[in-house]
Each structure stands twice: as C-alpha cells, then as structure tokens.
C-alpha positions, 0 to 999 in steps of 0.5 A: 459613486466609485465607493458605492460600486467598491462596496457592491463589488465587494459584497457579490464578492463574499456572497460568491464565495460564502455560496460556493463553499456552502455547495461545496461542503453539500457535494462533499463524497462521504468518507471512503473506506480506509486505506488500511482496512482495506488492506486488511481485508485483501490480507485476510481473503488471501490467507484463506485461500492460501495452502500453507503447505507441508509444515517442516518437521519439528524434530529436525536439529537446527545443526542439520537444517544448517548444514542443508542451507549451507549445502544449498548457498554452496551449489547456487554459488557454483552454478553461478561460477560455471555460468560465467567461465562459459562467457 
C-alpha cells in the first residue's frame, strides 16, 4: 500500500513540475530590445540635437595652443592658491 502511494506521490509530482514549466515557457515575455541598441539610439538622437559649436581654427600652431593651456592651468593654480591663504 505504502509503495503505491509513493508512486502516485511521485507521478502528480512530475505531472506538476512537467505542467508548470510548460506554462512557464508559454507566459515567457519576448526578447527585449538590447540594452545596447538602445544605447545607440540615445547616442544617435542627442548627437543631433547637439550643436557642436565653433570648430577651432586649423591654422592655430600647436605651440600657440600649448602656451594658451599652459597659461590656463597656471591662473587655475593661483586661484586656488589665493582661496586657501583667506582660510
């Protein structure tokens, strides 16, 4: 008797499990779109609304462009010099 009800135990069990995920595989959500195609997207519609702006003259020597940059760094690192001493 004992054996009998082990079998039937068993068997609803695999009926159970072959039925939930045959429902399972029929509730599955179709592929989403891919998280990088989307990506692309968001890319492609901001460069179009972007304005690039002025483009920088080509017949600027590199040596000038330099010497701006380094003139540059130079004022930032007084600025932050003269913000400290005030502490």
């Amino acid at each position: 008797m004992r054996r009998g009800l082990a079998w039937l135990t068993g068997g609803l069990g695999v009926a159970g499990l072959v039925l939930y995920r045959k429902l399972r595989r029929a509730r599955a959500p179709e592929p989403a779109v891919e998280p990088a195609d989307e990506l692309r997207q968001k890319l492609d519609a901001a460069r179009l609304r972007e304005d690039p702006g002025p483009v920088p003259a080509l017949t600027d020597d590199l040596e000038t462009r330099r010497r701006e940059v380094h003139e540059r760094g130079r004022a930032a690192v007084e600025e932050m010099g003269s913000g400290s001493e005030e502490s």
